[in-house]
C-alpha positions in Angstrom: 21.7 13.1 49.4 18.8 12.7 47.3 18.0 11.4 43.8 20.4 13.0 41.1 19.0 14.8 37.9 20.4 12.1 35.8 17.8 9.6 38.0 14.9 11.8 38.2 14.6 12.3 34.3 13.8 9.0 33.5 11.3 9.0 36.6 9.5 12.2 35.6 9.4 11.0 31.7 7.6 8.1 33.5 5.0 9.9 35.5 4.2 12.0 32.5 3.4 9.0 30.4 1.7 7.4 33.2 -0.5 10.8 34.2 -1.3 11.4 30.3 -2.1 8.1 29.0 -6.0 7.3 28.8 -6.7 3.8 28.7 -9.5 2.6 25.7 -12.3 0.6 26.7 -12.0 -2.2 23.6 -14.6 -4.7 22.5 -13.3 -7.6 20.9 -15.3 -9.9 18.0 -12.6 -12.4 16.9 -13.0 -15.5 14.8 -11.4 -18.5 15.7 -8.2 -20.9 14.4 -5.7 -19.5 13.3 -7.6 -16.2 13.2 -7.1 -16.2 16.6 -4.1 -16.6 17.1 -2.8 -13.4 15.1 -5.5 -11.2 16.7 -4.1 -12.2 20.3 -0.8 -10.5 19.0 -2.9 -7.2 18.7 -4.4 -7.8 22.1 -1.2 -8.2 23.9 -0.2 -5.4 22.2 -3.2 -3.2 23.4 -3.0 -4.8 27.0 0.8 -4.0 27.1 -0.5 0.1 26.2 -3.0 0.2 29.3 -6.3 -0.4 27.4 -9.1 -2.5 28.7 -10.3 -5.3 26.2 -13.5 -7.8 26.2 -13.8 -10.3 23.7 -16.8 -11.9 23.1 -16.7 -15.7 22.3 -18.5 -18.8 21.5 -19.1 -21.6 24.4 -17.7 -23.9 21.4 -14.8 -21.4 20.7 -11.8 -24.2 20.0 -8.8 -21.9 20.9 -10.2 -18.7 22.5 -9.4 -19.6 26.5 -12.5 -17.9 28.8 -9.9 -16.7 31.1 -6.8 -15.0 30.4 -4.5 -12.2 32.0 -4.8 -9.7 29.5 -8.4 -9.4 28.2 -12.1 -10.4 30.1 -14.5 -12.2 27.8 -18.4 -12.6 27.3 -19.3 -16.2 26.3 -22.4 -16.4 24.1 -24.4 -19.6 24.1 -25.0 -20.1 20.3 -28.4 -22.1 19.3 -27.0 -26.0 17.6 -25.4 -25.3 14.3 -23.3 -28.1 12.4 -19.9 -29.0 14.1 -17.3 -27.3 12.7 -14.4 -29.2 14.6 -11.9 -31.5 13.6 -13.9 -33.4 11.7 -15.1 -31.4 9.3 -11.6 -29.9 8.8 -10.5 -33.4 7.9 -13.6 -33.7 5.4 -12.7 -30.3 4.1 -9.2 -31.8 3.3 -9.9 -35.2 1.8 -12.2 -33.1 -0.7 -9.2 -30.6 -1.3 -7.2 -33.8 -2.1 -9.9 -35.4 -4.4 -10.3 -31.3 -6.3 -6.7 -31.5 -7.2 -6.7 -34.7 -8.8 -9.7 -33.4 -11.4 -9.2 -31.5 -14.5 -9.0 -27.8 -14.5 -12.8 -27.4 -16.1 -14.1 -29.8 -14.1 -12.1 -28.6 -10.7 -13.6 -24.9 -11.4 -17.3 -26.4 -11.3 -16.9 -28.7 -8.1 -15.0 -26.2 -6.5 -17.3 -23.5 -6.5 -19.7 -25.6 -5.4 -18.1 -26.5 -2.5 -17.4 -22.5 -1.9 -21.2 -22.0 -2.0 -21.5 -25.3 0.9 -19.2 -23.9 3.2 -20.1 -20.3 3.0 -23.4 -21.4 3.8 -21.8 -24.0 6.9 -19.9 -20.6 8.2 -22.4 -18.0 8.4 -25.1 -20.2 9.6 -22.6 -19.7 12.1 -22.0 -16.6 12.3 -26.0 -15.5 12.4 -26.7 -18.2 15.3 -23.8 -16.7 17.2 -25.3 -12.8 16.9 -28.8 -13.8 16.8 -28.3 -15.3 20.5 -26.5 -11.9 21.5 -29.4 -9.4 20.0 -32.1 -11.7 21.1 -30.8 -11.2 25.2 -31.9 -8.0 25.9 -30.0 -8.1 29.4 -26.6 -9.0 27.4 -27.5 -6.1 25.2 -27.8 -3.7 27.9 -24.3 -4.9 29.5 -22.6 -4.2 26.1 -24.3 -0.6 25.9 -23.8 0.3 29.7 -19.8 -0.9 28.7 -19.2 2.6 27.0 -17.0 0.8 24.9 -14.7 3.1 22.3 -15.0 0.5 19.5 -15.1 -2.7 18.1 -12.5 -5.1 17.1 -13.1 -7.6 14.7 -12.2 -10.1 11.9 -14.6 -9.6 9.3 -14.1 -13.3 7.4 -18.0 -13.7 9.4 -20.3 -10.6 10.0 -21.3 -11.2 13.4 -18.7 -8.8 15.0 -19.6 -6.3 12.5 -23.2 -6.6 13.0 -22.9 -6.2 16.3 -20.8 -3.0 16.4 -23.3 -1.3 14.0 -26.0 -2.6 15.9 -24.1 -0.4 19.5 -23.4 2.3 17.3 -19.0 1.5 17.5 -16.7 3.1 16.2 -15.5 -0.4 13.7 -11.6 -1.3 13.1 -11.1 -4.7 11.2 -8.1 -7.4 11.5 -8.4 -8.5 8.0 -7.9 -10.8 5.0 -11.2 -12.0 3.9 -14.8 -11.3 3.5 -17.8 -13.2 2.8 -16.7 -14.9 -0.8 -13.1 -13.4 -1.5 -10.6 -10.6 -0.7 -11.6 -7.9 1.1 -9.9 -5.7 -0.9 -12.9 -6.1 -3.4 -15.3 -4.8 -0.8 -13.4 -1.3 0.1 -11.5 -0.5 -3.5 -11.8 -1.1 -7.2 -10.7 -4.5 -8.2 -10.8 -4.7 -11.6 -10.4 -8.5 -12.4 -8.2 -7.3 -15.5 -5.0 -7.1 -12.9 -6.3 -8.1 -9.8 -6.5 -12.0 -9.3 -9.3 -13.2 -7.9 -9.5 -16.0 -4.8 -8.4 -19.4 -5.5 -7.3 -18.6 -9.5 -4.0 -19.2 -9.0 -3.3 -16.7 -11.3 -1.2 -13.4 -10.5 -1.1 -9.7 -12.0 -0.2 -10.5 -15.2 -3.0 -13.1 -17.1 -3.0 -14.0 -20.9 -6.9 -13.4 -22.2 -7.9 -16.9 -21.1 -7.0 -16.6 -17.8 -9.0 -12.7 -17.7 -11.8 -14.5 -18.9 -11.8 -17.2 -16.3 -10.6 -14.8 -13.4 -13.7 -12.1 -14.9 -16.0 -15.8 -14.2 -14.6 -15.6 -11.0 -15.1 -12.5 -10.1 -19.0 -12.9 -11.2 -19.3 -16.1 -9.0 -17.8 -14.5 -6.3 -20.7 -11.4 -6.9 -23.3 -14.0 -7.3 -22.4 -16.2 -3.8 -22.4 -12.7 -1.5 -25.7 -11.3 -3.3 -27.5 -14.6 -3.3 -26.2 -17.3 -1.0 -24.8 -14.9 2.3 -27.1 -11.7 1.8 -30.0 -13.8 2.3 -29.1 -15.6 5.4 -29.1 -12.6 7.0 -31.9 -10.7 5.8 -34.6 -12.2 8.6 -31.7 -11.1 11.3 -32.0 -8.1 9.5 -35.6 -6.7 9.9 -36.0 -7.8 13.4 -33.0 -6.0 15.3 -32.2 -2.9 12.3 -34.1 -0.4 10.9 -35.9 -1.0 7.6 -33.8 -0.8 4.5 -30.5 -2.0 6.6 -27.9 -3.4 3.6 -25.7 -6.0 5.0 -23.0 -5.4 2.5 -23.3 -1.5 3.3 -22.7 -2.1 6.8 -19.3 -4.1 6.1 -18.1 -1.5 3.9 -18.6 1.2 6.9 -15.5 0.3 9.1 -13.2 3.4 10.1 -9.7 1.6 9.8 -8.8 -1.9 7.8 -5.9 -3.1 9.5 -5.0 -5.0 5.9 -2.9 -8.0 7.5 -1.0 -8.3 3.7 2.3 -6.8 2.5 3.0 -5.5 -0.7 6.5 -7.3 -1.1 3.7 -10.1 -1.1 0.6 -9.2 -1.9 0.4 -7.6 -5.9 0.0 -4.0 -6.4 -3.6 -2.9 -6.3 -5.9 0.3 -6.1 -6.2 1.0 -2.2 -7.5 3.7 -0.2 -7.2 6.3 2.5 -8.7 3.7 5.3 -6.8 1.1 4.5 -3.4 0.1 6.5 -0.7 -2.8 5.6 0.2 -4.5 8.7 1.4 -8.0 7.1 3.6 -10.0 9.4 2.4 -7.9 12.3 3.0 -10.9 14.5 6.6 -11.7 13.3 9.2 -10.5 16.2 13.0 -12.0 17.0 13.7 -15.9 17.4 13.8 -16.5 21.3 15.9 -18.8 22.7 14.5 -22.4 21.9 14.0 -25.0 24.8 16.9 -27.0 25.6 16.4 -30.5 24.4 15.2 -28.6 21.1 18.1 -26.6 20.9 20.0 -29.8 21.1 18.7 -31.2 18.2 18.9 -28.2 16.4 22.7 -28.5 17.3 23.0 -31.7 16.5 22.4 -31.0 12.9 25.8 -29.6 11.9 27.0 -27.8 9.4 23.8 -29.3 6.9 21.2 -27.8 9.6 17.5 -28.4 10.1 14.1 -28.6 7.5 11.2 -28.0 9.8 7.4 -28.7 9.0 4.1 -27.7 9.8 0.8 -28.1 8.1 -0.5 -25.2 10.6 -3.6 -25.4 13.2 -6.1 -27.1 11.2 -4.4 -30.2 10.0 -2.4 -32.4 12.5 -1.2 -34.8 9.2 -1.7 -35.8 6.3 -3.8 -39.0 5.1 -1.2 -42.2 5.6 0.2 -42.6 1.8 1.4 -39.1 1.9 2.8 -39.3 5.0 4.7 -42.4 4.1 5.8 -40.1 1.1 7.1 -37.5 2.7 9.3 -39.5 5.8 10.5 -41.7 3.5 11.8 -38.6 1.3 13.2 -36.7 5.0 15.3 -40.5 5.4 16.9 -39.4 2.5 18.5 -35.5 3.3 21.5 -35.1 5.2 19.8 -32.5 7.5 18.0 -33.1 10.5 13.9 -32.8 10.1 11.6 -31.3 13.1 8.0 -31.9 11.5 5.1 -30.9 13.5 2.6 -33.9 13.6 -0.2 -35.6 15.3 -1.0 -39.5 15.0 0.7 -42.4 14.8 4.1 -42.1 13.4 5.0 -43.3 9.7 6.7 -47.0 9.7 9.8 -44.8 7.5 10.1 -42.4 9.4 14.1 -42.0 9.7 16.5 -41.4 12.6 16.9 -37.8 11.4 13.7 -36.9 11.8 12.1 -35.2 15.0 8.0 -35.6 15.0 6.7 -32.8 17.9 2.5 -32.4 18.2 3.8 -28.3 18.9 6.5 -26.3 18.3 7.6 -22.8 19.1 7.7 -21.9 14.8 8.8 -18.3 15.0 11.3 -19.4 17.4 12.7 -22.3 14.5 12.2 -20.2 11.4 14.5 -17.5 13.1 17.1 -20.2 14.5 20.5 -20.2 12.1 20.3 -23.8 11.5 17.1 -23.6 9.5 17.6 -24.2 5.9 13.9 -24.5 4.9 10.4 -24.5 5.8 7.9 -27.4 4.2 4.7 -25.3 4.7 1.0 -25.6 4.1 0.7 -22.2 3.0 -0.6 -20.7 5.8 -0.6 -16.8 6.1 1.0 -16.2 9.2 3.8 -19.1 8.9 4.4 -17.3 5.6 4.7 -13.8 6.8 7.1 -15.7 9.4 9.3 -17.2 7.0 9.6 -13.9 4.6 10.8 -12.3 8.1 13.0 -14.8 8.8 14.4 -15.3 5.2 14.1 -18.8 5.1 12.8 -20.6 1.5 9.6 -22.5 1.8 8.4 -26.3 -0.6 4.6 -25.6 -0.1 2.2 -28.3 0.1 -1.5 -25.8 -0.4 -4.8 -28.2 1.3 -7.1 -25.8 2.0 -9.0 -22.0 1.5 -6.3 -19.0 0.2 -3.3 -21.6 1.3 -2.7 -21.8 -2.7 -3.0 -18.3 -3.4 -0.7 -17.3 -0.9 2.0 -19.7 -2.5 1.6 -19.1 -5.8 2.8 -15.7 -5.0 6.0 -16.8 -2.8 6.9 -18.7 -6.4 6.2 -15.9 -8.5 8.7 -14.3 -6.4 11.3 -16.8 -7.1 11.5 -17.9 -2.6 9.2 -21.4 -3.1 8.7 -24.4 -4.9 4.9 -25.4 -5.2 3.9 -29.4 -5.3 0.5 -30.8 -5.1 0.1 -32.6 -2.0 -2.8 -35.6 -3.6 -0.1 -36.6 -6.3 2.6 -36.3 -4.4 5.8 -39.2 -4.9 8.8 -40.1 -3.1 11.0 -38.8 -6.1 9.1 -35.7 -6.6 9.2 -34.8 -2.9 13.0 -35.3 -2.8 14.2 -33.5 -5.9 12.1 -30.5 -4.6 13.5 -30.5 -1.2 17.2 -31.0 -2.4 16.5 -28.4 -5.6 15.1 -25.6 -2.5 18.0 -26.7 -0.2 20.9 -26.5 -2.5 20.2 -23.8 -5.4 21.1 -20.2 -3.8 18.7 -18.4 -5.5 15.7 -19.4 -3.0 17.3 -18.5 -0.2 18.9 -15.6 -1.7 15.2 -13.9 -3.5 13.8 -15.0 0.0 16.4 -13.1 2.3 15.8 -9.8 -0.5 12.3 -10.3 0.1 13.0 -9.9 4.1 15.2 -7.4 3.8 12.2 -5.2 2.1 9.8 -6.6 4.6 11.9 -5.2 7.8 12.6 -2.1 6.0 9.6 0.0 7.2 9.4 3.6 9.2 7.2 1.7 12.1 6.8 -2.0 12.3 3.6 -3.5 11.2 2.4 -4.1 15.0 3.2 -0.3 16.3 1.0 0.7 13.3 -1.8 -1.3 13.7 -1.9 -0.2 17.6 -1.1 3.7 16.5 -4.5 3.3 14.3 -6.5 1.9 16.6 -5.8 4.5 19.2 -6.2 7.3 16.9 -10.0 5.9 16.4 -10.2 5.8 19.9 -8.7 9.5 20.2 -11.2 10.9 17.5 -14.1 8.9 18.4 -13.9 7.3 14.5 -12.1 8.1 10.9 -15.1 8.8 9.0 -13.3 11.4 7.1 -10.9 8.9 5.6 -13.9 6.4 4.4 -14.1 7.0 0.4 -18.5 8.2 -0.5 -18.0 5.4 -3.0 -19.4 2.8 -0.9 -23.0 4.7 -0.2 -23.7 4.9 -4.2 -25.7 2.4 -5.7 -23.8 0.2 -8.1 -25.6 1.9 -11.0 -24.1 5.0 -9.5 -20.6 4.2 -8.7 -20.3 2.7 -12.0 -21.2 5.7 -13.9 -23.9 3.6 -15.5 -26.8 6.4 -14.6 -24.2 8.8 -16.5 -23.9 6.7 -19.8 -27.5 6.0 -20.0 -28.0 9.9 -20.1 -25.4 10.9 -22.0 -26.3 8.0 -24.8 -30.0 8.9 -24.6 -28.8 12.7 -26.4 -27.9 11.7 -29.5 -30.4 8.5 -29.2 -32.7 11.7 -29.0 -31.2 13.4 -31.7 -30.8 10.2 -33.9 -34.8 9.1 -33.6 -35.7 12.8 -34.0 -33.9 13.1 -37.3 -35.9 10.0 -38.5 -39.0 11.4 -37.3 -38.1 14.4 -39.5 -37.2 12.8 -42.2 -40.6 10.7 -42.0 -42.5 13.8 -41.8 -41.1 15.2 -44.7 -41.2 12.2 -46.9 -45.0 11.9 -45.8 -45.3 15.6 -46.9 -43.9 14.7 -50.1 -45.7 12.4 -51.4 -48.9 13.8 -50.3 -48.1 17.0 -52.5 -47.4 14.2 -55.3 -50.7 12.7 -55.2 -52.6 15.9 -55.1 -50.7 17.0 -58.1 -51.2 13.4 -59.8 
């Protein structure tokens, strides 16, 4: 006899949500690696809400598939640039290797060099890959015909935010970096007092020496954007944008930062209204593991499992370290699942499982996982603070040694330097992480303020995207600090006036006085 009332709630709830949700039309600018792979988690996210997404990629794009279920892409057809494949990654890593064995003065010198190379590798990039979009006047139209709501991108390269400026988007940001350092320093005050700079290794608390180098820093990292990435873009520049167009305005200009950092991470910092915390966005429950690797994981016992990875960008390590590090596994009581590409090390040891892929959420969140070896990798990291497991770090390239130096300062990791590394070193530090409580303990304290959060990372990255789509932007939330010139924002304009008063008053009292002693001594000598 019909439905009952108890069926047809859940039905009409339903149909309401169905009737009253209004799908976004979302255009996508991602950049590629690892990049990638925690932007997908957004546009699964998005998909899974009913809104229609384009990303644009690259014909060379290494991981960003030109089919897929949940989004439809534009592939652009970029002019020759330098390879930027495996390759160079593995050049990239045998100079990270050669930096670390250097002194520290020495190390600060070659490695901003080698900053200033690869910025300049990257957004050669980045300006062939928009140049080809604004030069094709037929893609152009396509993208303005779209209607899209807004634009999606990773910032680390301009291109995606060139391009949504340049269609007049609404602009929302998945973000870490920009141009030369933290993007933190583009959209709020970072004074280099407390707020560590890229690659200084140093955290929120510095002695004067290690101000004055992080205030060097900070000036390098002012000197690369102004004079080795403004100008690469500055031809780009007067043939598609209206005169007077300011690169470093136009990244400054995005409605929402979807911050991927948290503050049980990250060190306190000015911030502003714009600006949204959605570190370990793409951390979610272990799933079940597949069945021969569940078997192993069984296998382990009551000692359980260290697993590996040196993320997307390195497969391994060069030989002697590798050697280093097997030997070292041979010598735990646990079992060892190490992600790895190559030929195998000749000691490797029976207890040791080498995979070229592995489901890592899935491990870190398995109960038999005592420890992560880890290049230092953001998203692994945000994985293993959700997960509560302790991480030895092995830092190789980019913010990899930033983002450990702040696990150790919060007592969950032991740091070792990967081109000096030794058998005995490598063993004490795996038994010191696996057997002292306090790793696992800080790290499980450090997940436990992680999880506890009114709306999880994910749900408040999508909840900001839509309400840009909803109100067709957030300019009301974007601070007027970033339209004032730098003499302005500073307050220097200010200080020059107020100085130039008693300045004033000071060179008038002089003149005075002058005036009088001149009157003086005239009177004398008409009297003499």
């Amino acid at each position: 006899m019909g439905l009952k009332w108890i069926h047809l709630a859940p039905l009409t709830c339903l149909l309401f949500m169905i009737c009253c949700s209004h799908g976004g039309n979302v255009l996508v600018f991602p950049e590629d690696g690892s990049h990638w792979v925690n932007m997908q988690v957004i546009l699964r996210k998005l998909h899974t809400n009913g809104h229609s997404i384009t990303v644009v990629r690259s014909s060379k794009s290494w991981y960003i598939q030109e089919s897929s279920p949940i989004y439809s892409t534009i592939t652009v057809n970029p002019t020759e640039t330098e390879d930027v494949g495996a390759d160079f990654f593995k050049i990239l890593l045998e100079r990270s290797l050669d930096l670390q064995r250097m002194s520290p003065i020495v190390r600060f010198f070659e490695q901003q060099k080698d900053i200033t190379n690869t910025l300049k590798i990257f957004h050669k990039g980045a300006l062939q890959m928009i140049s080809a979009i604004l030069d094709d006047t037929s893609l152009v139209k396509h993208l303005r015909d779209a209607n899209f709501d807004l634009l999606l991108t990773d910032p680390a390269f301009p291109a995606g935010v060139l391009l949504a400026k340049f269609l007049a988007l609404p602009m929302i940001y998945n973000v870490r970096w920009l141009n030369a350092g933290d993007a933190h320093m583009a959209i709020a005050p970072s004074p280099p007092s407390f707020v560590p700079m890229y690659n200084s290794l140093f955290s929120d608390r510095m002695n004067f020496l290690q101000r004055t180098e992080n205030f060097l820093r900070y000036l390098v990292s002012l000197l690369q954007e102004h004079c080795i990435i403004v100008p690469i873009y500055s031809d780009m520049l007067d043939r598609h944008f209206p005169p007077g167009s300011d690169l470093l305005k136009m990244q400054q200009s995005a409605d929402i930062w979807l911050m991927r950092v948290d503050f049980v991470f990250e060190f306190p910092r000015p911030t502003m209204p714009n600006v949204v915390y959605i570190g370990g966005f793409q951390c979610r429950p272990a799933q079940p593991l597949p069945v021969e690797l569940e078997d192993f994981m069984q296998s382990s016992g009551e000692h359980g499992v260290v697993m590996m990875s040196l993320g997307a960008a390195v497969g391994a390590l060069p030989t002697e370290i590798n050697e280093v590090i097997a030997t070292a596994f041979a010598k735990i009581p646990q079992k060892v699942v190490w992600r790895y590409h190559g030929d195998p090390p000749s000691s490797l040891g029976n207890n040791t499982l080498l995979l070229e892929w592995f489901p890592q959420n899935d491990l870190l969140g398995h109960p038999k996982t005592r420890m992560f070896v880890s290049h230092g990798g953001t998203n692994g990291i945000y994985e293993a603070i959700y997960h509560g497991v302790p991480v030895l770090a092995l830092p190789l390239l980019f913010d990899q040694f930033d983002n450990v130096m702040r696990l150790q300062v919060r007592g969950v990791a032991r740091v070792l330097q990967a081109a000096t590394l030794t058998e005995q070193e490598f063993l004490k530090a795996l038994q010191d992480v696996l057997e002292d409580p306090v790793y696992r303990n800080s790290m499980q304290k450090l997940s436990e303020l992680h999880r506890d959060l009114p709306l999880s990372p994910l749900d408040t990255a999508t909840f900001w995207i839509e309400y840009v789509m909803r109100h067709k932007g957030a300019a009301h939330l974007r601070s007027q600090g970033v339209n004032m010139p730098w003499y302005s924002y500073h307050s220097l304009d200010v200080v020059a006036v107020l100085l130039s008063f008693p300045l004033i008053g000071l060179w008038a009292s002089i003149y005075v006085c002058k005036l009088l002693c001149c009157s003086k001594s005239v009177r004398k000598r008409k009297v003499d």
